[in-house]
C-alpha positions in Angstrom: 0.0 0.0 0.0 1.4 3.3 -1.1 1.9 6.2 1.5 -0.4 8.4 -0.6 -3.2 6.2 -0.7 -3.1 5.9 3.2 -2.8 9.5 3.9 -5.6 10.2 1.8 -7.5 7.4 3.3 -6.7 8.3 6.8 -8.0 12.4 6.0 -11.2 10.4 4.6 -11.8 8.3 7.5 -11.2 11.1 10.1 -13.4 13.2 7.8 -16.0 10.5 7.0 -16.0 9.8 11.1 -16.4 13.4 12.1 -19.9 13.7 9.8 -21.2 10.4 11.2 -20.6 11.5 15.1 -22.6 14.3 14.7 -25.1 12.7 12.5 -26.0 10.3 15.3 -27.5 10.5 19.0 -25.6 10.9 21.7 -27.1 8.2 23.8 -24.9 5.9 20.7 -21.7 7.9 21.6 -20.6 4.7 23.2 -20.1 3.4 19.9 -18.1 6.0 18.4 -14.4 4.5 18.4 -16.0 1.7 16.5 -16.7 3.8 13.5 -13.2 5.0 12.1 -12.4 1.0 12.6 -15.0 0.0 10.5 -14.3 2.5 8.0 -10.6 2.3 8.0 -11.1 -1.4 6.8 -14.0 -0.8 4.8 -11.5 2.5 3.0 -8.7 0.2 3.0 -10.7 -3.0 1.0 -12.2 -0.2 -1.6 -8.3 1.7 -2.1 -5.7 -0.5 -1.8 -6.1 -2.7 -4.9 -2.4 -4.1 -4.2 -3.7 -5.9 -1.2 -4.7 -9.5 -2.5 -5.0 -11.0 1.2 -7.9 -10.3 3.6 -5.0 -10.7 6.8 -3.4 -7.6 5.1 -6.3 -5.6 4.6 -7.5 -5.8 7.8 -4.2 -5.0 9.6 -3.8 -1.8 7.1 -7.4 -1.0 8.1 -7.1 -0.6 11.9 -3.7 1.1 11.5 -5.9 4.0 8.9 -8.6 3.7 11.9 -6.0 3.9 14.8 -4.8 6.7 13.2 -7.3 8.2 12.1 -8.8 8.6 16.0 -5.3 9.3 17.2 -4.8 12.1 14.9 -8.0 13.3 15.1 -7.7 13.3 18.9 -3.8 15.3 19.1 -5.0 18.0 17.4 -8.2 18.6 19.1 -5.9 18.6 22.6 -3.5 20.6 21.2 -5.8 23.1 19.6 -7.5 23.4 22.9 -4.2 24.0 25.3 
């Protein structure tokens, strides 16, 4: 998988994630960190057309998830400091 194709997939999952949480209730907040996981794999199966093996596309999928929150998360702190 190319490091364009994740960045671009990580900006689309934190951005895709961000419209969903405030799309939804907030008595399903609880089920928020699930979301960029889901879509991280789900982004990852639709971009990466290199990845032949279903192990590999789910491992590439929760590190564009992972990151995805954790990014999301750093800069929201450190905006706020």
């Amino acid at each position: 998988m190319t490091e364009g194709i994740i960045a671009s997939t990580i900006a689309l999952n934190t951005a895709t994630t961000e419209i969903i949480k405030r799309m939804i209730p907030e008595k399903f907040n609880r089920f928020i960190p699930i979301i960029p996981l889901v879509l991280g794999i789900s982004f990852t199966w639709l971009f990466a057309t290199d990845i032949s093996s279903w192990r590999d596309i789910i491992f590439y999928g929760l590190i564009v998830g992972l990151t995805s929150v954790g990014t999301y998360s750093g800069t929201k702190h450190l905006i706020n400091k």
